[in-house]
C-alpha positions in Angstrom: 50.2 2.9 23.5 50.9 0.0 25.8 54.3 1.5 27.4 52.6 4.5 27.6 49.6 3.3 29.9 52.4 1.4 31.8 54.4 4.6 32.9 51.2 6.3 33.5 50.0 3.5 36.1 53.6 3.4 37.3 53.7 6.6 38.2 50.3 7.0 40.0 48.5 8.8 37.2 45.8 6.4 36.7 44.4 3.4 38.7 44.6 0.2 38.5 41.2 -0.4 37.5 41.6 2.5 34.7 44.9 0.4 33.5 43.3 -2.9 33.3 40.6 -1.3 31.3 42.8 0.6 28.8 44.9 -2.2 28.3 42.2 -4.8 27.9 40.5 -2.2 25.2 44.0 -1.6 23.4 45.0 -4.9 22.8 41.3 -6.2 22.0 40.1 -7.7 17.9 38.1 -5.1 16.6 34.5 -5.2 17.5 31.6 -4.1 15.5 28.6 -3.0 17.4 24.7 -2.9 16.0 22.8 0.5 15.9 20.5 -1.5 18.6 23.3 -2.8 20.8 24.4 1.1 21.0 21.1 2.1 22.1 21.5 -0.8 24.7 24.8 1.1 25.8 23.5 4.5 25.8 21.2 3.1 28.5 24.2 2.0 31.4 25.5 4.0 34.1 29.7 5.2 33.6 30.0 1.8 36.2 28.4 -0.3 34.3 29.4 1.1 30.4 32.9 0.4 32.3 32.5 -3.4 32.9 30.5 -3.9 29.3 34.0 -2.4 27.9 36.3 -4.9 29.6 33.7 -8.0 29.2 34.0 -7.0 24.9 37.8 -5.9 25.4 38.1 -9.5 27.0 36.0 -11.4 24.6 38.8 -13.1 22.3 40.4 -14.1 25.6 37.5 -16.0 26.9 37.0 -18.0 24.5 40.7 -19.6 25.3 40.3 -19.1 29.1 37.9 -20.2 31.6 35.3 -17.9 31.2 31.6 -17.3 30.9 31.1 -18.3 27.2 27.9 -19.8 25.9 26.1 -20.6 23.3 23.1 -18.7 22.6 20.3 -22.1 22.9 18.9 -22.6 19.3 20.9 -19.6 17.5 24.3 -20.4 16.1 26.6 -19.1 15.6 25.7 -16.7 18.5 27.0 -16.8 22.0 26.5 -14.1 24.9 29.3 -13.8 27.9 28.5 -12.1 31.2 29.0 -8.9 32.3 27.7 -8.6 35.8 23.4 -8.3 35.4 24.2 -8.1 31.4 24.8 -10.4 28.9 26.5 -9.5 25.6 25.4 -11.2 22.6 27.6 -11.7 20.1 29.4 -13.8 17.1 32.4 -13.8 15.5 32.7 -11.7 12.4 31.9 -13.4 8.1 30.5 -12.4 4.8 31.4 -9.1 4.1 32.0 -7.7 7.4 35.7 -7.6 8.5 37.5 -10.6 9.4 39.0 -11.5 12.6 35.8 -8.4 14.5 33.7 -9.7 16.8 30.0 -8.5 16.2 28.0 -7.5 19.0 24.3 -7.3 18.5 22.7 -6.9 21.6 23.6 -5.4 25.6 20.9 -7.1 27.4 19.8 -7.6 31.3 20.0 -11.1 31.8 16.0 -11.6 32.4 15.6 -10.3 28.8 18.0 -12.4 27.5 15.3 -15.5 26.1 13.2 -12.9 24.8 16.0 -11.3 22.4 16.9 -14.8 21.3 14.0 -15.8 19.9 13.8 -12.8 17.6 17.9 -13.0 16.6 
């Protein structure tokens, strides 16, 4: 998959934008997303469903890089990143779910993001 989307960016059949993306999606931990965090993505624009994809794609990453990781205030094991105007809540998979996903539970504007704690 990977050499593939290499000789398709090589050879000018896709941008770079369209490689990072790919790329960051195909080498990403499985993530498991809530019926309400789909809703929450039926709602973006192509641009924005686009930048959502890389910020999950690229959520294993931050947590070892300098990103945008924090705690969700008063709700472990939770923590949102940012994407943009959106903030991705999430935590890392247990129980019976399956290990090493990340779950995402919520695709929020960041204003709304205090309100959806409190009821997580």
């Amino acid at each position: 998959m990977l050499a593939e989307l290499g000789r398709q960016r090589a050879w000018g059949q896709i941008s770079q934008h369209e490689y990072d993306l790919r790329r960051a999606v195909a080498v990403a931990p499985p993530t498991l997303v809530s019926r309400v965090a789909e809703q929450d993505l039926r709602r973006l624009s192509p641009d924005q469903l686009d930048s959502v994809r890389l910020a999950l794609a690229s959520i294993g990453a931050a947590h070892s890089a300098d990103c945008d990781v924090r705690p969700l205030e008063e709700r472990p094991p939770w923590r949102w990143i940012r994407s943009g105007p959106w903030r991705i809540v999430y935590r890392r998979s247990h129980g019976d779910e399956p290990a090493g996903c990340w779950v995402v539970a919520r695709v929020l504007d960041e204003r709304d993001l205090d309100t959806a704690a409190r009821t997580m």
